[in-house]
ChimeraX commands (.cxc) that place a marker at each C-alpha (Angstrom):
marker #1 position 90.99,121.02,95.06 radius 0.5
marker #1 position 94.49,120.61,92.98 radius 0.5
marker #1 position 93.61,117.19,92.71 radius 0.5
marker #1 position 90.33,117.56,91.45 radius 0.5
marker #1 position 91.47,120.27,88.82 radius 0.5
marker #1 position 94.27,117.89,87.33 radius 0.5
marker #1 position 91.03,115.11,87.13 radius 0.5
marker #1 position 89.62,117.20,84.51 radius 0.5
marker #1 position 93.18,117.56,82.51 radius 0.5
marker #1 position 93.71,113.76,82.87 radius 0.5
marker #1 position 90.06,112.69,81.94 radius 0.5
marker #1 position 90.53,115.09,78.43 radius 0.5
marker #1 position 93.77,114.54,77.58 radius 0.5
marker #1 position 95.42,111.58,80.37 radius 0.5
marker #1 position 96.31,108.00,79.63 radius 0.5
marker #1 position 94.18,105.20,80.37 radius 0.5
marker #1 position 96.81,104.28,82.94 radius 0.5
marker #1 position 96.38,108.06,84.31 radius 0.5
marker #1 position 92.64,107.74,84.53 radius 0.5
marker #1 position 92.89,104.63,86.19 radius 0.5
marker #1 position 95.48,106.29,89.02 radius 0.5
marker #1 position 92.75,109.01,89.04 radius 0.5
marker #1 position 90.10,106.98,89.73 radius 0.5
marker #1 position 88.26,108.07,86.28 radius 0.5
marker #1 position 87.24,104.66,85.36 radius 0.5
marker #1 position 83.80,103.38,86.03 radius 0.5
marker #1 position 84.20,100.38,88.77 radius 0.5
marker #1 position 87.95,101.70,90.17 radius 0.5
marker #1 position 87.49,98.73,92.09 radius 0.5
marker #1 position 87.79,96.43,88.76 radius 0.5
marker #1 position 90.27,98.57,86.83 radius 0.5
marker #1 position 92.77,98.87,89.46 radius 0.5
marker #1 position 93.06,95.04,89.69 radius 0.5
marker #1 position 92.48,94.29,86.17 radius 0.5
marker #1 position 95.69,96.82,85.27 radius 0.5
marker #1 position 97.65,95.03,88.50 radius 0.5
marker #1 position 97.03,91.80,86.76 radius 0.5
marker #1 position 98.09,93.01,83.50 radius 0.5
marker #1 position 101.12,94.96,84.62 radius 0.5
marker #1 position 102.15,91.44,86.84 radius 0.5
marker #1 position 101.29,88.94,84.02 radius 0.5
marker #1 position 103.49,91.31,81.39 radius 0.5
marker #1 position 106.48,90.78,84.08 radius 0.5
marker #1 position 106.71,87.18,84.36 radius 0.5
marker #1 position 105.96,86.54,80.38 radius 0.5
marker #1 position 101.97,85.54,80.61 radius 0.5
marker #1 position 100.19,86.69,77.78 radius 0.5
marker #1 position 96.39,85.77,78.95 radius 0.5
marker #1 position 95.28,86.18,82.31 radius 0.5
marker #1 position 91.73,85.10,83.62 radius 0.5
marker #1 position 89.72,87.35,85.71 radius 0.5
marker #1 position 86.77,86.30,87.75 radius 0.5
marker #1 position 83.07,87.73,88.81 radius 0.5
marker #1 position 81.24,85.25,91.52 radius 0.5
marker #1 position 77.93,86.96,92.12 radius 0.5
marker #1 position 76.43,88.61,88.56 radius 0.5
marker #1 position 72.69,89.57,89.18 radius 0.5
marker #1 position 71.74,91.90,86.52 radius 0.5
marker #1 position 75.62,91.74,84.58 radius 0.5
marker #1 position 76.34,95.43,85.18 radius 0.5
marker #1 position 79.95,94.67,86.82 radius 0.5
marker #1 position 80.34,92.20,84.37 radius 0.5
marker #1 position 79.66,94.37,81.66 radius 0.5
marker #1 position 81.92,96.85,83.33 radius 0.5
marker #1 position 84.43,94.33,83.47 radius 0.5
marker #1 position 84.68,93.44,79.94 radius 0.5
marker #1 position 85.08,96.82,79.09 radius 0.5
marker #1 position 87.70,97.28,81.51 radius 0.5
marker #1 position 89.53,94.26,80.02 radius 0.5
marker #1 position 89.32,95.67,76.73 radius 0.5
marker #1 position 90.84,99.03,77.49 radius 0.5
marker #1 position 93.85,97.20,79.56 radius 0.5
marker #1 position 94.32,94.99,76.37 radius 0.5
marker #1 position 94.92,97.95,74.69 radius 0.5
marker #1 position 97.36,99.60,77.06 radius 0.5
marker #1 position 99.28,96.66,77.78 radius 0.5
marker #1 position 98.83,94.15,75.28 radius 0.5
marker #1 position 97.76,91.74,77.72 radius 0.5
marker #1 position 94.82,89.24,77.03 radius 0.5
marker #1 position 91.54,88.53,79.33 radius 0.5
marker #1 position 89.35,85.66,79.85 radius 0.5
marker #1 position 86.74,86.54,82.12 radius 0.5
marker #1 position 83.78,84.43,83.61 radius 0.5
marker #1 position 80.85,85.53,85.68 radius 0.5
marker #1 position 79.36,82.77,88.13 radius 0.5
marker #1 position 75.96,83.00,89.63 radius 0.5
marker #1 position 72.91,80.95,89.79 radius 0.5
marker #1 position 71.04,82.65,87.52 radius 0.5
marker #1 position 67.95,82.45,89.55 radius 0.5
marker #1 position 68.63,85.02,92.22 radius 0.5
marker #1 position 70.04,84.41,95.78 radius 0.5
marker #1 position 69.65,80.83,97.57 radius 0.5
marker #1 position 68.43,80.79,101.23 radius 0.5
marker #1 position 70.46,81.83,104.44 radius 0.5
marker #1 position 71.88,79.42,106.43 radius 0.5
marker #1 position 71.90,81.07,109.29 radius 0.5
marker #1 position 73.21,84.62,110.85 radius 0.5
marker #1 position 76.22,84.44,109.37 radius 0.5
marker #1 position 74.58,85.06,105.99 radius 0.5
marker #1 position 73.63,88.51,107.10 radius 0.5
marker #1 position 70.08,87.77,106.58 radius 0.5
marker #1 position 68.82,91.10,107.88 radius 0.5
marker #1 position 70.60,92.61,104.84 radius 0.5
marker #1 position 69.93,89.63,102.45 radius 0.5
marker #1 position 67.28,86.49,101.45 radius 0.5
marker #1 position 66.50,84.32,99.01 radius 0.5
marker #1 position 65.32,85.30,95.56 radius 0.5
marker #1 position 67.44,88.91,95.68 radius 0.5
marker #1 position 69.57,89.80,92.56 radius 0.5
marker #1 position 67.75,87.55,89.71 radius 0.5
marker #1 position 69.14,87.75,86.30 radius 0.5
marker #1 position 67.95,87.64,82.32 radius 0.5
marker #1 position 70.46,85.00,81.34 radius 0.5
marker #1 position 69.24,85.05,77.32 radius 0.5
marker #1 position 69.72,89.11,76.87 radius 0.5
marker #1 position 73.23,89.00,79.27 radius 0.5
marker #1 position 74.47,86.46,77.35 radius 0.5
marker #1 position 74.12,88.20,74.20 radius 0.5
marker #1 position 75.55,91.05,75.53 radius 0.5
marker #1 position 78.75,89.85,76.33 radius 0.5
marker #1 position 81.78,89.92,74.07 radius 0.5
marker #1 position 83.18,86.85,72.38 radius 0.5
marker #1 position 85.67,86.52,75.58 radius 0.5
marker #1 position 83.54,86.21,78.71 radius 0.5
marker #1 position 81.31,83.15,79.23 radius 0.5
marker #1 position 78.70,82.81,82.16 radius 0.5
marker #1 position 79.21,79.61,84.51 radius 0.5
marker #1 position 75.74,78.58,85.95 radius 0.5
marker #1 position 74.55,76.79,88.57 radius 0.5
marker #1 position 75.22,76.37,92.13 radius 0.5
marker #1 position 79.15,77.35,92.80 radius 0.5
marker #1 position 79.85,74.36,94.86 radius 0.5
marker #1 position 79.17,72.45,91.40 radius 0.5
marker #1 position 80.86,75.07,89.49 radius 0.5
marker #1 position 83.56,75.84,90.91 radius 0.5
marker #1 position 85.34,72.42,91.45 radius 0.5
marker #1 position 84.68,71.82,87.36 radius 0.5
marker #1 position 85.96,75.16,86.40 radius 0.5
marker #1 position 89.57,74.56,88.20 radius 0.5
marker #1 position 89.94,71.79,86.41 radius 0.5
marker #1 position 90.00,73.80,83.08 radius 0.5
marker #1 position 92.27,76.10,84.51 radius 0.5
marker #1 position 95.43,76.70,82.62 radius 0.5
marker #1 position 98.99,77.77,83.29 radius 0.5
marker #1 position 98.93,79.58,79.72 radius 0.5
marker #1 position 95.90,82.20,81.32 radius 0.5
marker #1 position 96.64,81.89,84.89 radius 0.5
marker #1 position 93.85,83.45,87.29 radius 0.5
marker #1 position 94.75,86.83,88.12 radius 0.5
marker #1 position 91.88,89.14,89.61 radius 0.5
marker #1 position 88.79,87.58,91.63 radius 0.5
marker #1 position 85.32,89.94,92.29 radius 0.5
marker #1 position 83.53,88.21,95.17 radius 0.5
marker #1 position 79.56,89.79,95.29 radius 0.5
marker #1 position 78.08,86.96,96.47 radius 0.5
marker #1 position 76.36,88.37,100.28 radius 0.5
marker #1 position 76.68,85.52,101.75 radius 0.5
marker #1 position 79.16,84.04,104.02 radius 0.5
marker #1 position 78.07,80.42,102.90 radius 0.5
marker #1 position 78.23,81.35,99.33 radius 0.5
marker #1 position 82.04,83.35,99.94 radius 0.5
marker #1 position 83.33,80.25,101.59 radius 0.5
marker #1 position 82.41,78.14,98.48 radius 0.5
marker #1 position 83.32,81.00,96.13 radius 0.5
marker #1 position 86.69,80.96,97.87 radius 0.5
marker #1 position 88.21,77.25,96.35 radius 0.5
marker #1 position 88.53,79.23,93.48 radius 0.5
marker #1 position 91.97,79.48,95.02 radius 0.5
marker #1 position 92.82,76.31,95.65 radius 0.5
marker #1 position 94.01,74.94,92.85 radius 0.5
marker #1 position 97.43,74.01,91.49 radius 0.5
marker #1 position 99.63,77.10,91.92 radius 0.5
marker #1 position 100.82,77.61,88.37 radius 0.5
marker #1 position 97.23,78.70,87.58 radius 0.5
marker #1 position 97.70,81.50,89.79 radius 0.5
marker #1 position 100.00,85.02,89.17 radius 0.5
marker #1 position 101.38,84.97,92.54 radius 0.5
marker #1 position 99.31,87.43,93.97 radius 0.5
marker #1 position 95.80,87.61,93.13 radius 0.5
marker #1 position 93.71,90.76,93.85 radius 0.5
marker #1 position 90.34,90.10,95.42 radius 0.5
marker #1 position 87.58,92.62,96.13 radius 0.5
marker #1 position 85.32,91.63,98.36 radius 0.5
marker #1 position 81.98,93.96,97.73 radius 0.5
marker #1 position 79.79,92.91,101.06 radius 0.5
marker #1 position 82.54,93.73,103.64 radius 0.5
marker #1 position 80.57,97.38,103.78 radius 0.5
marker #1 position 77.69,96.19,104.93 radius 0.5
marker #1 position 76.43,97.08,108.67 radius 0.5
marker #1 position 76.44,93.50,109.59 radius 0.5
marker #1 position 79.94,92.85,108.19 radius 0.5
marker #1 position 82.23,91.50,110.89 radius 0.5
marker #1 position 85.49,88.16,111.06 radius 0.5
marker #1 position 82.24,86.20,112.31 radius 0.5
marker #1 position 79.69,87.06,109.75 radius 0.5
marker #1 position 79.98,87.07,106.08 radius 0.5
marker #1 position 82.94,87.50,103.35 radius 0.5
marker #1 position 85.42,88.19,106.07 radius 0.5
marker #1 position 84.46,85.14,108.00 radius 0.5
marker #1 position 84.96,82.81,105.22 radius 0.5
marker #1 position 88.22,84.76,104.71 radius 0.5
marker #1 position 89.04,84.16,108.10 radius 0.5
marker #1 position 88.60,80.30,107.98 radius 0.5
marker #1 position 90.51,80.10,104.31 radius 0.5
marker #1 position 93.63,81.37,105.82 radius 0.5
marker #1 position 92.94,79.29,108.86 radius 0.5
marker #1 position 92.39,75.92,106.09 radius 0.5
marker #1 position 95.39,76.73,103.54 radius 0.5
marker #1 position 99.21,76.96,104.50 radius 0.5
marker #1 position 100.21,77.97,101.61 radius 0.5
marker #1 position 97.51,80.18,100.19 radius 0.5
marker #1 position 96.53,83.64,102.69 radius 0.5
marker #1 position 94.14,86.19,101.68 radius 0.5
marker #1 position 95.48,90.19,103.59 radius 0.5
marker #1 position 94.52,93.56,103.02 radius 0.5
marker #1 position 96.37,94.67,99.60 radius 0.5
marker #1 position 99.58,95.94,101.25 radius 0.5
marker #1 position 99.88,99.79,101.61 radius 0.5
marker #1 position 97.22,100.04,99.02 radius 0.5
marker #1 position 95.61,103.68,100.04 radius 0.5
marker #1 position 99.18,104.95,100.69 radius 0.5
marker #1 position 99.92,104.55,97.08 radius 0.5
marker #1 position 96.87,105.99,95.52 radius 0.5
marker #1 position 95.82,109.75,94.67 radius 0.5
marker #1 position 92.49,109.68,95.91 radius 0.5
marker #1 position 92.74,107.78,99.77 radius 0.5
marker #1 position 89.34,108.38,100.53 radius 0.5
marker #1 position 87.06,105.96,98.55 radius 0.5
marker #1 position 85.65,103.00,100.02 radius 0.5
marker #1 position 86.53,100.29,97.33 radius 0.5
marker #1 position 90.36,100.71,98.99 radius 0.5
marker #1 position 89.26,99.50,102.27 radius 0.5
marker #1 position 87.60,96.22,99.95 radius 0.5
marker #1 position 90.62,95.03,98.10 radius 0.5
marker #1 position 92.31,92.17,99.76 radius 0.5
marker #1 position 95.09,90.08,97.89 radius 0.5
marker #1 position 95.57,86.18,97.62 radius 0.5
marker #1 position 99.16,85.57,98.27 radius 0.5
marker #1 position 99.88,81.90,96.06 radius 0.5
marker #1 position 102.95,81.36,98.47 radius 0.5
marker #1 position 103.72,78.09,97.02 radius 0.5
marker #1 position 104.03,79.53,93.81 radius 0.5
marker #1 position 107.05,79.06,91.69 radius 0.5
marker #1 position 107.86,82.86,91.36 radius 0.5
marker #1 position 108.07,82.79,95.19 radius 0.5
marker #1 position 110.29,80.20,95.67 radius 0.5
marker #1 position 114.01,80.68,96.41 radius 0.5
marker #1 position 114.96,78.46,93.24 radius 0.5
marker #1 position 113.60,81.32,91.16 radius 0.5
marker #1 position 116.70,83.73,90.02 radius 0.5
marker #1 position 115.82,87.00,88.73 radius 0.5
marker #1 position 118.11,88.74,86.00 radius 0.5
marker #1 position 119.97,91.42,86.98 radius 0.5
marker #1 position 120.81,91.43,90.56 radius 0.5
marker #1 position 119.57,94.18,92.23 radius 0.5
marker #1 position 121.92,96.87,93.99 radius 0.5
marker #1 position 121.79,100.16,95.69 radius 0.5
marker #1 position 124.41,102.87,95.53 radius 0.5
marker #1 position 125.89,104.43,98.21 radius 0.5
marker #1 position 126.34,108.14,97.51 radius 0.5
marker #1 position 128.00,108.47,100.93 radius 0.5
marker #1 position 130.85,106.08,100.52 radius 0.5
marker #1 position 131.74,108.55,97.05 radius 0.5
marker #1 position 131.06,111.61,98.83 radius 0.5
marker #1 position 133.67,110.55,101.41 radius 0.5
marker #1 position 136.70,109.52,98.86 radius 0.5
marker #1 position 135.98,112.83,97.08 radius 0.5
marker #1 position 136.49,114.39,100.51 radius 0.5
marker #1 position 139.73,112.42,100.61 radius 0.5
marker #1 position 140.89,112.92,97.31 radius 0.5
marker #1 position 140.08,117.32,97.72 radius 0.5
marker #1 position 141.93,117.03,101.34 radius 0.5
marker #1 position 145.19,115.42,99.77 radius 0.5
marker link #1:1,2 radius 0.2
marker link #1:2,3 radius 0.2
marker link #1:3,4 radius 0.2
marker link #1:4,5 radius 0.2
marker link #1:5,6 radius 0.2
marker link #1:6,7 radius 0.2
marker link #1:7,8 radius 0.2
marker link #1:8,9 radius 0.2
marker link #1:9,10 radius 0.2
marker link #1:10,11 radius 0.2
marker link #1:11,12 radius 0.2
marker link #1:12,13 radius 0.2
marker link #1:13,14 radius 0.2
marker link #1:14,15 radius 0.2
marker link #1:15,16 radius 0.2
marker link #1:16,17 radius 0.2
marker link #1:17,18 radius 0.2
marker link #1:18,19 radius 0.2
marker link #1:19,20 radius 0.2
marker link #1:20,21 radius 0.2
marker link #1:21,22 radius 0.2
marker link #1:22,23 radius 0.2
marker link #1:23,24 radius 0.2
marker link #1:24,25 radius 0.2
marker link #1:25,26 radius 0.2
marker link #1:26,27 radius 0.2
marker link #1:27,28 radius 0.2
marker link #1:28,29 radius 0.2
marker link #1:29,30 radius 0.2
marker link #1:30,31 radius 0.2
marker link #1:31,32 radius 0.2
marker link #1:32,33 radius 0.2
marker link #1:33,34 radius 0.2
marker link #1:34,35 radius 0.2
marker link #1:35,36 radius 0.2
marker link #1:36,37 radius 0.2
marker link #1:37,38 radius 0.2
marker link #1:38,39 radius 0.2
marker link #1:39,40 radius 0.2
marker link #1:40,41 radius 0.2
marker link #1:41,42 radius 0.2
marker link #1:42,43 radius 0.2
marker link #1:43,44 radius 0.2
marker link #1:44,45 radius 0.2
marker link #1:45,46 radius 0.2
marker link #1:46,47 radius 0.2
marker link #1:47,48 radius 0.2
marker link #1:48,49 radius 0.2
marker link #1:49,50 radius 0.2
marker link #1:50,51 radius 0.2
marker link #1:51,52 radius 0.2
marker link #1:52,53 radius 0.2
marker link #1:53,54 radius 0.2
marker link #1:54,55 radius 0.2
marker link #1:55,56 radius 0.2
marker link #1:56,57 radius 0.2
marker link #1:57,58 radius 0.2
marker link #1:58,59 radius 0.2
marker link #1:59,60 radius 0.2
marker link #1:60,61 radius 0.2
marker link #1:61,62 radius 0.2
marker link #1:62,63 radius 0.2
marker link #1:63,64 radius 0.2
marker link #1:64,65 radius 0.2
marker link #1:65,66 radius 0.2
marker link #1:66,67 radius 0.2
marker link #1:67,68 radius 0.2
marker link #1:68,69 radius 0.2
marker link #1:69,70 radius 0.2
marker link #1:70,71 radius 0.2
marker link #1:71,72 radius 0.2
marker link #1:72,73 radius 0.2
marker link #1:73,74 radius 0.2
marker link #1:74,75 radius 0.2
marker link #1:75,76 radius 0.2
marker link #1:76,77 radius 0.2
marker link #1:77,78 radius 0.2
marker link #1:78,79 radius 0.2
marker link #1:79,80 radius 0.2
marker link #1:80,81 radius 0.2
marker link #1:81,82 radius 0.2
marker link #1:82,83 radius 0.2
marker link #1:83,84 radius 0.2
marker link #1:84,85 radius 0.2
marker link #1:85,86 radius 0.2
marker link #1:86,87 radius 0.2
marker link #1:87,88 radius 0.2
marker link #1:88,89 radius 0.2
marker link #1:89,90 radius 0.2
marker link #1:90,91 radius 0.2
marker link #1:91,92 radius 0.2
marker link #1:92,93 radius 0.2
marker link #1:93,94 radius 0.2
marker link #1:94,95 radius 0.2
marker link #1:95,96 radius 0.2
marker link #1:96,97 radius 0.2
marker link #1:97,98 radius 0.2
marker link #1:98,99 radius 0.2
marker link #1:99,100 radius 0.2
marker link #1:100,101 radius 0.2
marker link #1:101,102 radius 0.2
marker link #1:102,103 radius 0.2
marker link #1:103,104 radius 0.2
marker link #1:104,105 radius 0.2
marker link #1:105,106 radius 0.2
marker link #1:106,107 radius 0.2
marker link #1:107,108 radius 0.2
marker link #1:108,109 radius 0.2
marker link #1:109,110 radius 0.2
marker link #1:110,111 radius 0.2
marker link #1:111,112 radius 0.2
marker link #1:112,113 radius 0.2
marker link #1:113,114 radius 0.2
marker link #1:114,115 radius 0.2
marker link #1:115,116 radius 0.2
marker link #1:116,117 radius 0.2
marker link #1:117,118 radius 0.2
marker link #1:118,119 radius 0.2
marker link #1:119,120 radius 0.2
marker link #1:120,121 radius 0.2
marker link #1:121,122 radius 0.2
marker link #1:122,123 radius 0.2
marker link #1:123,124 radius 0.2
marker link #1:124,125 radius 0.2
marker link #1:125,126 radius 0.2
marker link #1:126,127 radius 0.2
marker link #1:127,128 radius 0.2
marker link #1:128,129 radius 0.2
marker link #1:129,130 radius 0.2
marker link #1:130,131 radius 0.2
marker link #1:131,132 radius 0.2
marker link #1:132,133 radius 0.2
marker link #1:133,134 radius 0.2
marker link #1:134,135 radius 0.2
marker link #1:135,136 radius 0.2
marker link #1:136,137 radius 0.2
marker link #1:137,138 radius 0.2
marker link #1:138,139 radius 0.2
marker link #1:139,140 radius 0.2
marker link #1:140,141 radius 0.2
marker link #1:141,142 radius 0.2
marker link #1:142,143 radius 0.2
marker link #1:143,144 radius 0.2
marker link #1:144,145 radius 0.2
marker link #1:145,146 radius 0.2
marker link #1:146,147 radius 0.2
marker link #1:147,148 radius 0.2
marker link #1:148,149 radius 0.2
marker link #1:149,150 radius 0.2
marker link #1:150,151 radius 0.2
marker link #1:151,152 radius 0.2
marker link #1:152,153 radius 0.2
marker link #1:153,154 radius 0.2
marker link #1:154,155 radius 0.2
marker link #1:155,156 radius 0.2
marker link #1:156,157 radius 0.2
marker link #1:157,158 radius 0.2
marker link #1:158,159 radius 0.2
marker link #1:159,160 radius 0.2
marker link #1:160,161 radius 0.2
marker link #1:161,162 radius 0.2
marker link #1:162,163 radius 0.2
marker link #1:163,164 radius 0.2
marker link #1:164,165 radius 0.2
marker link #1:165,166 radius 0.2
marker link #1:166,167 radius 0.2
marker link #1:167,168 radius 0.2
marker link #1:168,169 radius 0.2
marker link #1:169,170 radius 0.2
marker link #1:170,171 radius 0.2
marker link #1:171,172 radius 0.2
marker link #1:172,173 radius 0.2
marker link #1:173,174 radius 0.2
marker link #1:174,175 radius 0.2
marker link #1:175,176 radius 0.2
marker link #1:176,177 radius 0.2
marker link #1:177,178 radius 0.2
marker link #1:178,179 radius 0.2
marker link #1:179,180 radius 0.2
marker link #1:180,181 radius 0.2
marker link #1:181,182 radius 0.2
marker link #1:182,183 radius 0.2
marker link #1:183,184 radius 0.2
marker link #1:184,185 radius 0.2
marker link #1:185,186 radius 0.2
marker link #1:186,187 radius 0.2
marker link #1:187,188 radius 0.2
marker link #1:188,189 radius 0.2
marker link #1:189,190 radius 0.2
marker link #1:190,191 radius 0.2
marker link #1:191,192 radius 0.2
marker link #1:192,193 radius 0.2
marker link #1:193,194 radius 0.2
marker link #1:194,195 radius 0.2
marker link #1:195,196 radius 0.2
marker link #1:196,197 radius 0.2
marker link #1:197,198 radius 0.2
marker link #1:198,199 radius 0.2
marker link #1:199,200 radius 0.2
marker link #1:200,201 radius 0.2
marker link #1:201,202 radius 0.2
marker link #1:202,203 radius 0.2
marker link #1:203,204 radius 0.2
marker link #1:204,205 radius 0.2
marker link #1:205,206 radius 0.2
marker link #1:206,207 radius 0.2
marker link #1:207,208 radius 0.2
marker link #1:208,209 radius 0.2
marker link #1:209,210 radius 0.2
marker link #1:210,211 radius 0.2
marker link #1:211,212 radius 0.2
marker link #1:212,213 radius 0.2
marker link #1:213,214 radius 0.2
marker link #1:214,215 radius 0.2
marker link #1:215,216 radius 0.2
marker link #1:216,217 radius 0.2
marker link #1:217,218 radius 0.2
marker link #1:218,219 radius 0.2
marker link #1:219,220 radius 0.2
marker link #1:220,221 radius 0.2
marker link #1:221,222 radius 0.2
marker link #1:222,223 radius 0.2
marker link #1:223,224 radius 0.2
marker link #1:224,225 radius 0.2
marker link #1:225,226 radius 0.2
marker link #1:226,227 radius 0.2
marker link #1:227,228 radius 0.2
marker link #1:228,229 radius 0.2
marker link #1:229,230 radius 0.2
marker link #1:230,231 radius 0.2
marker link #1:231,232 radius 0.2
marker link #1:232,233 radius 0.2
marker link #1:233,234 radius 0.2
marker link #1:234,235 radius 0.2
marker link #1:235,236 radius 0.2
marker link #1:236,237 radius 0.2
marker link #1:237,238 radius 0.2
marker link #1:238,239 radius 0.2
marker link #1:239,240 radius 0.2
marker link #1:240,241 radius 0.2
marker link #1:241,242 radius 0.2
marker link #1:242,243 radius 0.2
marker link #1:243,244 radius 0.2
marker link #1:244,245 radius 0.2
marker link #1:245,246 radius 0.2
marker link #1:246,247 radius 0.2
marker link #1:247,248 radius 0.2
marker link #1:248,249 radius 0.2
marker link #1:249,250 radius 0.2
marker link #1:250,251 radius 0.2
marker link #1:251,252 radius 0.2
marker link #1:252,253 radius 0.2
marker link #1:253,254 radius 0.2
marker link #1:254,255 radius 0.2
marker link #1:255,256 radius 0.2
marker link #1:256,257 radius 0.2
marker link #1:257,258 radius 0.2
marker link #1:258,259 radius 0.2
marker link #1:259,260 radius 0.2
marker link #1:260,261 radius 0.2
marker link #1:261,262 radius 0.2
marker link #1:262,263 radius 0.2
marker link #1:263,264 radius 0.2
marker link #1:264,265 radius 0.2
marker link #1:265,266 radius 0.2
marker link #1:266,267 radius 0.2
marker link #1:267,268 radius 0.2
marker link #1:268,269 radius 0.2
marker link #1:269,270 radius 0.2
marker link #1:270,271 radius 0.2
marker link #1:271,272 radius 0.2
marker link #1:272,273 radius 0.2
view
């Protein structure tokens, strides 16, 4: 109930970096990542970072995105590309059960292309076609200047995920060194490490050394609200082979703890003599 009360203070009066700790922006599950991204990007120098939607239909998320992007702009002075991939006509067909076809088939989720396109600000583009076209072309415009740093996956599928997912294969400077990734279809009934998003999850980690997809560490113990689903969605690719994660890299200042015991003592020794 106190929680709920200070909502209403926050949502008048609170930061945008308050309502997103609250959970007051529209799509937590894109304005917690999108901020992540930001905050991360602003630490190691970036000042662009490209954030990705794989599965548009209708452009509501992406919409929602974009807006998102513009109020973390303003809050941390960080940049956004974002891109929305789909195939603009609507779902393919199942390839088998893994697909989850008692939950999806072809033709669901079709999109007006003309009137989202003109929707869209000036810094999102659509990418269509089929992703395993797509996807190989757009890592090869990928830059180290607007490294990818937040990945939506809504594609259904588990055929469509594991194409979706060599998003994050490329070369690890185009990365921050973790990426968030929400994966929307893990809540559906059918959901399971055989079936689906977490079944092409399970066989990217299984493929890549270097690059692992987890759980976002200790996410729900760090947030206000622990009870919304979107928490138990949010996964993180870990770009191990990044240059931030290598030994060679030196951060500036050394980190120390004090010791308040070791001062406690010699004031001990110094009262005692």
């Amino acid at each position: 109930m106190h929680l709920n009360l200070l909502s209403v203070f926050v949502a008048l009066f609170g930061s945008y970096r308050a309502k997103v700790d609250f959970d007051l922006v529209v799509r937590q599950q894109y304005a917690f990542p999108i901020l992540y991204a930001a905050d991360m990007a602003k630490r190691y120098g970036y000042k662009a970072v490209t954030i990705i939607e794989f599965g548009v239909a209708g452009g509501a998320g992406l919409m929602n995105m974009c807006e998102i992007a513009k109020r973390t702009t303003k809050a941390t002075g960080i940049e956004f590309r974002v891109f929305g991939f789909d195939t603009g006509t609507g779902m393919p067909p199942a390839i088998d059960y893994r697909d989850l076809p008692e939950s999806f088939q072809a033709g669901d989720f079709p999109m007006d292309q003309e009137r989202l396109r003109e929707a869209l600000p000036d810094f999102a583009e659509l990418v269509i076609g089929d992703i395993a076209d797509t996807v190989p072309a757009f890592c090869k415009t990928l830059t180290e200047d607007a490294p990818v740093g937040f990945v939506a996956i809504d594609v259904d599928y588990y055929s469509s995920a594991k194409k979706t997912l060599e998003i994050l294969k490329g070369a690890p400077e185009h990365y921050l060194p973790i990426v968030p990734v929400y994966l929307d279809d893990i809540g559906v009934d059918g959901s399971n490490p055989w079936t689906g998003e977490l079944l092409a999850v399970k066989e990217f980690n299984e493929e890549n050394a270097l690059r692992k997809i987890a759980p976002f560490t200790l996410l729900r113990s760090q947030r206000i609200f622990k009870n919304t689903q979107w928490i138990d969605r949010m996964f993180a690719a870990h770009i191990h082979d990044h240059a931030l994660r290598s030994p060679e890299n030196k951060r500036e200042p050394q980190r120390s703890l004090p010791n308040e015991y070791i001062n406690w003592r010699s004031k001990d020794t110094a009262d005692a003599s």
